[in-house]
N, C-alpha and C positions, 0 to 999 in steps of 0.2 A: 577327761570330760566324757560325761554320758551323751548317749545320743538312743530318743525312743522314737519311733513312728507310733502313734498314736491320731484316732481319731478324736478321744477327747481332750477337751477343753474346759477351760475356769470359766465358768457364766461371765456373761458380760457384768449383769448385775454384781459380781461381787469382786470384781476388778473394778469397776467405779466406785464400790463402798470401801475395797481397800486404799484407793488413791484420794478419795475423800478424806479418810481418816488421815492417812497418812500425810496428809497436805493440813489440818488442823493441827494435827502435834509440832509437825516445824512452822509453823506460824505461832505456834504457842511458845516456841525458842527450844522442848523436847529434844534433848538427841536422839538421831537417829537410829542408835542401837538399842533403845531405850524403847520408842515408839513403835520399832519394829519388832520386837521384843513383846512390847502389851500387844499387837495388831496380832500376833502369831496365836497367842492366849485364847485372844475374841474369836476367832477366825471360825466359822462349823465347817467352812468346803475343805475335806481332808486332802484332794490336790491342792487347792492353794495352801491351804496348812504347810504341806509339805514342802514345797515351794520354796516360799518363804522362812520356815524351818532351814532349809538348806543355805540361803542367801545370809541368814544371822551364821551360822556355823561357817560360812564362808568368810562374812567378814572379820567374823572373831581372830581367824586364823592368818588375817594379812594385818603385818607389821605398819605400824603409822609412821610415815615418815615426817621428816620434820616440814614444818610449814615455808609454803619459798614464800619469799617478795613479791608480793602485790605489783604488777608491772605499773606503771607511772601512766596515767592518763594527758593524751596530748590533746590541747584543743583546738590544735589546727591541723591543717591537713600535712600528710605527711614532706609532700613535696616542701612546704615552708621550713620544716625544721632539720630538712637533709640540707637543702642550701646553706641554711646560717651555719652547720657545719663544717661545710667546705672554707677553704682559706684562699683567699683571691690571691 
């Protein structure tokens, strides 16, 4: 991992237009490598460019593991459904 000291900074401005955009492609259903992919395209700030350049080549690079099990949604409180568990 890099590490820079630096005093500059991505404008605020173009960190809210990249989280704008980027918040209309997944609401459009867009994956996300896809979205961040055109976002990188569009982008004129050559630190975020790069940035985000590096965040796509980093995901590229991690293997997808397989999808787990949705944990089961309880709709009581925990204490209810630890008791019925127990065996009098």
């Amino acid at each position: 991992m890099k590490f820079e000291i630096t005093k500059k900074k991505v404008p605020r401005q173009d960190v809210m237009n990249f989280t704008r955009q980027l918040a209309v492609f997944m609401r459009a259903g867009i994956p996300i490598m896809e979205a961040l992919e055109v976002i990188v395209e569009e982008t004129q700030n050559k630190m975020l460019k790069a940035i985000l350049s590096e965040m796509v080549d980093s995901l590229r690079r991690v293997t997808p593991s397989p999808p787990r099990p949705r944990p089961t949604l309880r709709p009581f409180p925990r204490f209810t459904w630890e008791s019925s568990n127990r065996q009098n």
